[in-house]
VMD Tcl script that builds the backbone (N, CA, C; Angstrom):
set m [mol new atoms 372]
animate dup $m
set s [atomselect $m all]
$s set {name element resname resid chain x y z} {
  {N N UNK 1 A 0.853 -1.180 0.000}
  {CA C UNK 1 A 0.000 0.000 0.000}
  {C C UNK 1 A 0.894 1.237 0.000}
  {N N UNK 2 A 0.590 2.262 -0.961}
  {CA C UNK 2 A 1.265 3.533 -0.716}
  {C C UNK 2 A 0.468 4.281 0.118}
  {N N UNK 3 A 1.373 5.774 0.478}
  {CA C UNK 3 A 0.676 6.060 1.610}
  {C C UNK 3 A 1.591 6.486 2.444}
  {N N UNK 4 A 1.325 7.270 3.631}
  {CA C UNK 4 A 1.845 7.785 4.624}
  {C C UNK 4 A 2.165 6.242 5.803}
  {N N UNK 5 A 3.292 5.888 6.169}
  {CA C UNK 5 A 3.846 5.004 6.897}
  {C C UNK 5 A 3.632 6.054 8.702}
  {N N UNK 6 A 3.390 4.867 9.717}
  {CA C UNK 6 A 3.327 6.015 10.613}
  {C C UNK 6 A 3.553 4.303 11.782}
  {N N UNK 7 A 3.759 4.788 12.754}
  {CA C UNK 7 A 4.148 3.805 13.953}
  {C C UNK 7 A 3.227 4.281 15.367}
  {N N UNK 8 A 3.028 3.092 16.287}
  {CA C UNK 8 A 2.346 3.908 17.272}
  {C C UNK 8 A 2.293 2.373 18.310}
  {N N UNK 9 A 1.381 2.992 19.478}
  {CA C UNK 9 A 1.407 1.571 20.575}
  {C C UNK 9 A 0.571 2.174 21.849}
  {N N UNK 10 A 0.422 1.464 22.522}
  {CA C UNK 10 A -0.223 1.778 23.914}
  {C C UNK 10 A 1.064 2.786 24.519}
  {N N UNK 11 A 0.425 2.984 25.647}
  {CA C UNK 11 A 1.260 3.740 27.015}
  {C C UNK 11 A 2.809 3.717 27.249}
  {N N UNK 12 A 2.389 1.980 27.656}
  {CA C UNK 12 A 3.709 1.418 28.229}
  {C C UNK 12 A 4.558 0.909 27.463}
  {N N UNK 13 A 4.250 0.617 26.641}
  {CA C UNK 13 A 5.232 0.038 25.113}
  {C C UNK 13 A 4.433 -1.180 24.855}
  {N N UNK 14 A 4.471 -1.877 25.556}
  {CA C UNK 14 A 3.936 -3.440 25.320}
  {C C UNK 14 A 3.318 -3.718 24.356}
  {N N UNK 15 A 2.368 -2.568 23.695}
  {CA C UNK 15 A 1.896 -3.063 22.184}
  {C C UNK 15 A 2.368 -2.236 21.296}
  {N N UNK 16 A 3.143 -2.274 20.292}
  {CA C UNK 16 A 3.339 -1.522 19.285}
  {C C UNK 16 A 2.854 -1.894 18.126}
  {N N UNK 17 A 2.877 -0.965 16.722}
  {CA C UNK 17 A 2.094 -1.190 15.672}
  {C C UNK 17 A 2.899 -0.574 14.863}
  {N N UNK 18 A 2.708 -0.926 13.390}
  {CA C UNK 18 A 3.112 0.436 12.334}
  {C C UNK 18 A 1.778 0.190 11.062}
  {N N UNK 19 A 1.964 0.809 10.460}
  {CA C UNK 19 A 0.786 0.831 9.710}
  {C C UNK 19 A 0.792 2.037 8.439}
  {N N UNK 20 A 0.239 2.005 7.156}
  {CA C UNK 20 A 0.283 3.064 5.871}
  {C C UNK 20 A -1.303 3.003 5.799}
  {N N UNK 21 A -1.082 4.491 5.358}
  {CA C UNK 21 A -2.662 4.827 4.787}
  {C C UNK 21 A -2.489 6.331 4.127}
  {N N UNK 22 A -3.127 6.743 3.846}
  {CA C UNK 22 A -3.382 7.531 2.429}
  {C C UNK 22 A -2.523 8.820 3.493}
  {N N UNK 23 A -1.909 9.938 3.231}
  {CA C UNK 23 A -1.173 11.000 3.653}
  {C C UNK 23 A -2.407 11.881 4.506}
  {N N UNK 24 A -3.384 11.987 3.759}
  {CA C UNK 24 A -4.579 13.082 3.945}
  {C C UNK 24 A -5.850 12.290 4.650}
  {N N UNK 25 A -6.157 10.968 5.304}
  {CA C UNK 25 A -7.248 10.083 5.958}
  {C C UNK 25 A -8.618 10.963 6.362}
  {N N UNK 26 A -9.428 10.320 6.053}
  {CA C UNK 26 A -10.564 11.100 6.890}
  {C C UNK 26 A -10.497 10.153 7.999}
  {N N UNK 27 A -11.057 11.019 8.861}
  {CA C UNK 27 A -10.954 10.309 10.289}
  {C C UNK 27 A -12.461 10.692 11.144}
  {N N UNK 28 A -12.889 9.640 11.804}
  {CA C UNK 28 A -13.851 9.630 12.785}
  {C C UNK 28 A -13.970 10.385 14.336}
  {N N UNK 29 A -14.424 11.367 14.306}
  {CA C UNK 29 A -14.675 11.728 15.562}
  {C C UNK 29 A -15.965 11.039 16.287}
  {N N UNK 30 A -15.985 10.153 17.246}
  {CA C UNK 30 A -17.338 9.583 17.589}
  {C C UNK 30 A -17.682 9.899 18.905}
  {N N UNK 31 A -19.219 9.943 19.089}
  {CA C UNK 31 A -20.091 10.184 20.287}
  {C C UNK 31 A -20.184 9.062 21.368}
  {N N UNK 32 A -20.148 7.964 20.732}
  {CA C UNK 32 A -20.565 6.983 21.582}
  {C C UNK 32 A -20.106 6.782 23.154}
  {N N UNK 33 A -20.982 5.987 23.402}
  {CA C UNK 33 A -20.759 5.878 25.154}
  {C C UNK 33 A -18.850 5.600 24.975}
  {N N UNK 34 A -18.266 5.091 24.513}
  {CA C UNK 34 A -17.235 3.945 24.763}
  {C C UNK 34 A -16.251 5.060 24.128}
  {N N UNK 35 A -16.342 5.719 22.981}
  {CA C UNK 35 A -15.498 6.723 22.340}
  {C C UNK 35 A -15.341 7.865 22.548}
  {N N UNK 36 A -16.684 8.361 23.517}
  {CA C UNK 36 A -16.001 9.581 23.977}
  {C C UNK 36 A -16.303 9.594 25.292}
  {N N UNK 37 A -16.144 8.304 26.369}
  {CA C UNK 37 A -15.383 8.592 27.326}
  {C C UNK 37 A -13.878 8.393 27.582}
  {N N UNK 38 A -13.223 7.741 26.381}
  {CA C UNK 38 A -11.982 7.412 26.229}
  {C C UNK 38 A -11.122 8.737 25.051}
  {N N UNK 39 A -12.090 9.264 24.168}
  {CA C UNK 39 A -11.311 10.454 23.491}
  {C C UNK 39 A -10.558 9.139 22.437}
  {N N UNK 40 A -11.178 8.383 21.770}
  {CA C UNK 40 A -10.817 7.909 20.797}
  {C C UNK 40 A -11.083 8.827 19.462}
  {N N UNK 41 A -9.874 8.680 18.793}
  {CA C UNK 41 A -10.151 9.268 17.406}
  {C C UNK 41 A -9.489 8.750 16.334}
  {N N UNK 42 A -10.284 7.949 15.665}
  {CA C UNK 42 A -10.706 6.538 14.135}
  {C C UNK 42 A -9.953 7.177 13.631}
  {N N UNK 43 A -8.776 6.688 13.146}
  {CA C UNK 43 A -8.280 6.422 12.233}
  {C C UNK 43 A -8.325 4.792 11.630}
  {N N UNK 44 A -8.891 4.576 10.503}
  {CA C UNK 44 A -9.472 3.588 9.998}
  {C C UNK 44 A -8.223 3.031 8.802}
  {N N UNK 45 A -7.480 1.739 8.992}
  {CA C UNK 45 A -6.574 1.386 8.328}
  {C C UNK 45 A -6.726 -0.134 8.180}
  {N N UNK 46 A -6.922 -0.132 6.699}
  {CA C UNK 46 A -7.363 -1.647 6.046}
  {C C UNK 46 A -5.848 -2.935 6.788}
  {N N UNK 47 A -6.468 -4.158 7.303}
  {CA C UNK 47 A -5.754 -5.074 7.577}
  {C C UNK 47 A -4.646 -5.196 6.566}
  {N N UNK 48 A -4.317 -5.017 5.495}
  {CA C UNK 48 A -3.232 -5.370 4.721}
  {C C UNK 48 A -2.556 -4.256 5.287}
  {N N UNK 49 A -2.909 -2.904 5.837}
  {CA C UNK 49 A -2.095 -1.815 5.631}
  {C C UNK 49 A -1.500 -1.709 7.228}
  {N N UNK 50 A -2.024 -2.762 8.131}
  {CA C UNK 50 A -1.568 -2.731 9.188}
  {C C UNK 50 A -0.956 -3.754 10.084}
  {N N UNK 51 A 0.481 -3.696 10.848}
  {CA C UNK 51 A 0.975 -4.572 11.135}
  {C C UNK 51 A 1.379 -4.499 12.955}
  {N N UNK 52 A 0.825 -5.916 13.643}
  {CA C UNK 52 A 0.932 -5.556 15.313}
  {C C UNK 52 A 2.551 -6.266 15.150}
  {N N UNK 53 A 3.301 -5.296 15.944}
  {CA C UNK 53 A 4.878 -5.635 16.204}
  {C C UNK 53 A 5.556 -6.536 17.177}
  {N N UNK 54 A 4.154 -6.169 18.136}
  {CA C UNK 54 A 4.322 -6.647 19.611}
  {C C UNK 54 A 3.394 -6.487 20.606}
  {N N UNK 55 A 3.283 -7.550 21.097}
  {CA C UNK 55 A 1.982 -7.032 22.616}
  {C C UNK 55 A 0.598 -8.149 22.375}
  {N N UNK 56 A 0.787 -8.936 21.116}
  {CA C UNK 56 A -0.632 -9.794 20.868}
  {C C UNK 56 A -1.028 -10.325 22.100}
  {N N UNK 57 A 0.274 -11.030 23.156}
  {CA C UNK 57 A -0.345 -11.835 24.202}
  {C C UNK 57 A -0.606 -10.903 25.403}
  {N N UNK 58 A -0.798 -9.110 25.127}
  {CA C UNK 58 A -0.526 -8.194 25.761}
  {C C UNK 58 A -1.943 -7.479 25.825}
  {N N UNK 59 A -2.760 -8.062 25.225}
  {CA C UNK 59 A -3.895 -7.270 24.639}
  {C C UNK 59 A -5.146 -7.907 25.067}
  {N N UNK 60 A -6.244 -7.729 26.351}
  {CA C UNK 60 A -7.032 -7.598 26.696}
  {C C UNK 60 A -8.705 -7.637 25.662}
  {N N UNK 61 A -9.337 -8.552 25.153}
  {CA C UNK 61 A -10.557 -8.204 24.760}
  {C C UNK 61 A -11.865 -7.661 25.489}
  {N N UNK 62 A -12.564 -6.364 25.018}
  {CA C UNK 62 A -13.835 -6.303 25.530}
  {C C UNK 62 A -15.221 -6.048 24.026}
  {N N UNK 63 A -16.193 -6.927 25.379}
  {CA C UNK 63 A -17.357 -6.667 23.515}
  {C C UNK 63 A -18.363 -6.117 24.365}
  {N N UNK 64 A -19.110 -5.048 24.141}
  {CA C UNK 64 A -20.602 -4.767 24.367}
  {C C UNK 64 A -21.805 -4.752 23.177}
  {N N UNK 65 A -22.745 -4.001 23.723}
  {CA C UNK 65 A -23.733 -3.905 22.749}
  {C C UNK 65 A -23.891 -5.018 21.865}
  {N N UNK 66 A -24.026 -4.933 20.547}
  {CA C UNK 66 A -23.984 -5.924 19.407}
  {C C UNK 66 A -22.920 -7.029 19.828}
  {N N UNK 67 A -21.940 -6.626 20.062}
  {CA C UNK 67 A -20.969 -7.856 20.356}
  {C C UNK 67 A -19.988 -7.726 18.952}
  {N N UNK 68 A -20.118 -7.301 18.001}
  {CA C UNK 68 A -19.895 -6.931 16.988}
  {C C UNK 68 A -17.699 -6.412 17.363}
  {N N UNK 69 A -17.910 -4.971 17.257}
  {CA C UNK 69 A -16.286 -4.594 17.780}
  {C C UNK 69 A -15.720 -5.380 18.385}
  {N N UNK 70 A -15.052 -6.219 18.461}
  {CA C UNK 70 A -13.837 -6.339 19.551}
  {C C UNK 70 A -12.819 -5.257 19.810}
  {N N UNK 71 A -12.843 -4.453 20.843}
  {CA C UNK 71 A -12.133 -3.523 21.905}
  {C C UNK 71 A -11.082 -4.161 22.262}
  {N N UNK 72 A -9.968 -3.494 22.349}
  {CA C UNK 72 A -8.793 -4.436 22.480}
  {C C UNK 72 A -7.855 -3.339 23.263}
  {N N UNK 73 A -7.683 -3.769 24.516}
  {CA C UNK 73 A -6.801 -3.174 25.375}
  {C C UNK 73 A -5.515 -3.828 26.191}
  {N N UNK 74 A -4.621 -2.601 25.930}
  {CA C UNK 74 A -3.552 -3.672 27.089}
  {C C UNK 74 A -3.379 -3.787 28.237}
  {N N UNK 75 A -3.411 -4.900 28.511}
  {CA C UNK 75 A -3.575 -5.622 29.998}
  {C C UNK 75 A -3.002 -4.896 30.937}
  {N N UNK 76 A -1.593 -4.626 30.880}
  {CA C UNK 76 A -0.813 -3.314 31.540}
  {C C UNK 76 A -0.964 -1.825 32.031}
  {N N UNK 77 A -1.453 -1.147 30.817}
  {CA C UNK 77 A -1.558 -0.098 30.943}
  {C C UNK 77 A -2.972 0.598 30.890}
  {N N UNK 78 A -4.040 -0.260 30.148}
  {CA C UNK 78 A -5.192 -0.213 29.832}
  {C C UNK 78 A -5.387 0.820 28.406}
  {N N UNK 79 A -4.823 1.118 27.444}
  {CA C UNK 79 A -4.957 2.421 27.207}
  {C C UNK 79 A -5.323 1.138 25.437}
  {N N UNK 80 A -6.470 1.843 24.780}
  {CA C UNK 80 A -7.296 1.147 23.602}
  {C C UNK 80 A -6.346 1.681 22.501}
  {N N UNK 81 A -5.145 0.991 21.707}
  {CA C UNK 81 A -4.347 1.625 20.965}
  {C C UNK 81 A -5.042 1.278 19.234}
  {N N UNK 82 A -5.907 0.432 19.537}
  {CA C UNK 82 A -6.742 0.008 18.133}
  {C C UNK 82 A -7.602 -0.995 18.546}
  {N N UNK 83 A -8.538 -1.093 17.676}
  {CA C UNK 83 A -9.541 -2.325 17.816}
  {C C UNK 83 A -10.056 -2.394 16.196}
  {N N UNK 84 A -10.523 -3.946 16.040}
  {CA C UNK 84 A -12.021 -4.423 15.540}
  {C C UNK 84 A -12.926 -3.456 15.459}
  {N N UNK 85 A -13.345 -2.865 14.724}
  {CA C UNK 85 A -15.034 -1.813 14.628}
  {C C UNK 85 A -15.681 -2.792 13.519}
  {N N UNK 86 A -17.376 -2.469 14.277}
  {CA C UNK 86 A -18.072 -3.360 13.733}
  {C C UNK 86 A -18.229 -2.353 12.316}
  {N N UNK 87 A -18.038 -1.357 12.410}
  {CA C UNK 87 A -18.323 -0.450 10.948}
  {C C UNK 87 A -17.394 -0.453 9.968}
  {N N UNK 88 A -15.862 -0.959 10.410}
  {CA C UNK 88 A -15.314 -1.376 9.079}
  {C C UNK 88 A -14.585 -3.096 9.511}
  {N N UNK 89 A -15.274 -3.697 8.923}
  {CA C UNK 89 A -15.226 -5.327 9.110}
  {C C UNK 89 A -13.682 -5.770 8.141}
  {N N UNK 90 A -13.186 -4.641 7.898}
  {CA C UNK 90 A -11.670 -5.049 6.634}
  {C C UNK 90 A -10.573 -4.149 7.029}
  {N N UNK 91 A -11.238 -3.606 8.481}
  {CA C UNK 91 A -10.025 -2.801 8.637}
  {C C UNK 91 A -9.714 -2.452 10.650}
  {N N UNK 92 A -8.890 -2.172 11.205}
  {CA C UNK 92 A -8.788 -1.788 12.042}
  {C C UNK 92 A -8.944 -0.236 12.637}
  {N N UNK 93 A -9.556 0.421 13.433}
  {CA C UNK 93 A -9.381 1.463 14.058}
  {C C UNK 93 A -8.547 1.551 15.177}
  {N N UNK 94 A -7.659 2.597 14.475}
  {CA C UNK 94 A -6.557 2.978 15.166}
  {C C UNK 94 A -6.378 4.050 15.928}
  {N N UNK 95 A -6.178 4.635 17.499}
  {CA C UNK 95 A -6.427 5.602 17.900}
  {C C UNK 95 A -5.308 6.792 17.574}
  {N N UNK 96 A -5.983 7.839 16.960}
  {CA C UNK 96 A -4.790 8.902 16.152}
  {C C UNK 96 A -3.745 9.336 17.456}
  {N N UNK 97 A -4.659 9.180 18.356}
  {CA C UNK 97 A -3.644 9.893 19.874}
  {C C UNK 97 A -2.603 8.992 20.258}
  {N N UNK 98 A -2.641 7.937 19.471}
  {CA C UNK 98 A -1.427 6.934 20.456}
  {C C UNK 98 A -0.405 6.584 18.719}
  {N N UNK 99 A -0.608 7.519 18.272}
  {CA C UNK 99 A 0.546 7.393 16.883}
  {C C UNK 99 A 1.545 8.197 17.821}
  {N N UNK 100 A 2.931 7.771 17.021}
  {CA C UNK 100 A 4.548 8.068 17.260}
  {C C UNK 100 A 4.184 9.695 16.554}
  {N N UNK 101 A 5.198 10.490 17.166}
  {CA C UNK 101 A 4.895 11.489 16.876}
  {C C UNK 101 A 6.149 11.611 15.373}
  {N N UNK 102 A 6.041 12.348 14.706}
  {CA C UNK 102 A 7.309 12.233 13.333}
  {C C UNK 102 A 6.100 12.029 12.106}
  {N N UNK 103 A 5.056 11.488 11.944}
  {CA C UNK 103 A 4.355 11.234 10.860}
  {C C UNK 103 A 3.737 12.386 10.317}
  {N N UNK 104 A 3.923 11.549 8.851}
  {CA C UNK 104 A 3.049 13.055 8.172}
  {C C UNK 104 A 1.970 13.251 7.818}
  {N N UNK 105 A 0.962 12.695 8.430}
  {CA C UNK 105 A 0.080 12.920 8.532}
  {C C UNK 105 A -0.661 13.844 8.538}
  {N N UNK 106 A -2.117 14.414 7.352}
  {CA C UNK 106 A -2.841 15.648 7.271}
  {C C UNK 106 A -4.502 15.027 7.475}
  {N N UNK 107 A -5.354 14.624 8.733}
  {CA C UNK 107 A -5.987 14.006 8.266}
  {C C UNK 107 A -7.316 15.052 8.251}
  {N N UNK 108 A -8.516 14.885 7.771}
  {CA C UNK 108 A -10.180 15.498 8.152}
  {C C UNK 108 A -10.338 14.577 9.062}
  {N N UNK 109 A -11.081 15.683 10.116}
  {CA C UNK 109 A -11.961 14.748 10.999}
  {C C UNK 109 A -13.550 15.193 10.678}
  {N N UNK 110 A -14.027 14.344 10.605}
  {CA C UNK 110 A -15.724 14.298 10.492}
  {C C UNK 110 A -16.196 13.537 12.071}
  {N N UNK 111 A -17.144 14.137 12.416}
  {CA C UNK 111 A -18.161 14.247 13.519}
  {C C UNK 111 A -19.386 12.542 12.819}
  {N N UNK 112 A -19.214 11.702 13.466}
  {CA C UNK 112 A -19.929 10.364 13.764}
  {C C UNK 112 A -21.072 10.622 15.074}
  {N N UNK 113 A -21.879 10.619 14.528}
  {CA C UNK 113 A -23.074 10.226 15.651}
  {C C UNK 113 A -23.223 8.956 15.978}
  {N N UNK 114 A -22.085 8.060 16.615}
  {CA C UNK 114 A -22.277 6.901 17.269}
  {C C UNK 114 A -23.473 6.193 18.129}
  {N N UNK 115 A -23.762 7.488 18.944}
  {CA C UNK 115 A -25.232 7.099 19.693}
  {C C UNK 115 A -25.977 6.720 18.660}
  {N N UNK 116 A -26.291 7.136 17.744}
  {CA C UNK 116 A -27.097 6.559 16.811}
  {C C UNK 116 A -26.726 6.131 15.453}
  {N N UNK 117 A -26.161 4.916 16.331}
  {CA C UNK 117 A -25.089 3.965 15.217}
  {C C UNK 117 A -25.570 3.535 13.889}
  {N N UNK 118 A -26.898 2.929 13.473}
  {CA C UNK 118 A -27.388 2.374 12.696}
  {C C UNK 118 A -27.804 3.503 11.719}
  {N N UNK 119 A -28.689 4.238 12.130}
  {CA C UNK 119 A -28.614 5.580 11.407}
  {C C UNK 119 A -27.555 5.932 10.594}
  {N N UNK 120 A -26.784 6.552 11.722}
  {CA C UNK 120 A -25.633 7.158 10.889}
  {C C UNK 120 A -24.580 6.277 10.502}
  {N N UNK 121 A -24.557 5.117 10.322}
  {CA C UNK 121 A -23.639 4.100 9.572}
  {C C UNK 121 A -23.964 4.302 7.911}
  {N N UNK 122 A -25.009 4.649 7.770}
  {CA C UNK 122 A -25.580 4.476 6.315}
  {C C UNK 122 A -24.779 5.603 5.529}
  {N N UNK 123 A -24.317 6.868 6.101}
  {CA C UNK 123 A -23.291 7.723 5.414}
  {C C UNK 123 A -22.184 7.631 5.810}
  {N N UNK 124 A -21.520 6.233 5.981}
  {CA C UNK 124 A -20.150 6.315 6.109}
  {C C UNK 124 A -19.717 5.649 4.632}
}
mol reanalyze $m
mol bondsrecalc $m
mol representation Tube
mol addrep $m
């Protein structure tokens, strides 16, 4: 994949990642109970374009609602450095706040009405 290359991980180190996606990403700002009490912000990067370095046996699952997302936290530090979203089933969401700082990254953020997931899934 071409694309902006960028690196990132939880807190404590224990999970790291690197990952490419387009230079300019649109990105998810979401409402939901789970995303904005944590200040997650989607960055959405297709499984081919993303690679875990370290931390798999480091990484905590949680599922609510639908059961759908798998939430994926590390056991250590607790801090959600990416997960499973049930809204893109081919790709991972990656939290923009826990990228390495050095990337060149220019992304849009667009406003997600998560509370009203089903709804507003239909214009993503």
């Amino acid at each position: 994949m071409t694309g902006s290359n960028f690196h990132g991980g939880c807190h404590c180190g224990a999970v790291r990642f690197r990952g490419t996606v387009a230079t300019t990403p649109d990105m998810l700002d979401c409402n939901c109970s789970i995303c904005a009490r944590t200040g997650f912000l989607h960055l959405i990067v297709p499984h081919k374009g993303f690679t875990l370095l370290k931390g798999d046996g480091d990484l905590s699952s949680y599922r609510f609602g639908s059961g759908q997302a798998e939430h994926l936290f590390c056991r250590h530090c607790g801090v959600k450095s990416f997960y499973q979203p049930r809204s893109h089933p081919d790709g991972w969401s990656v939290n923009y706040h826990c990228l390495d700082d050095g990337h060149d990254l220019r992304p849009t953020i667009r406003k997600f009405d998560g509370r009203n997931w089903e709804k507003s899934r239909a214009g993503l």
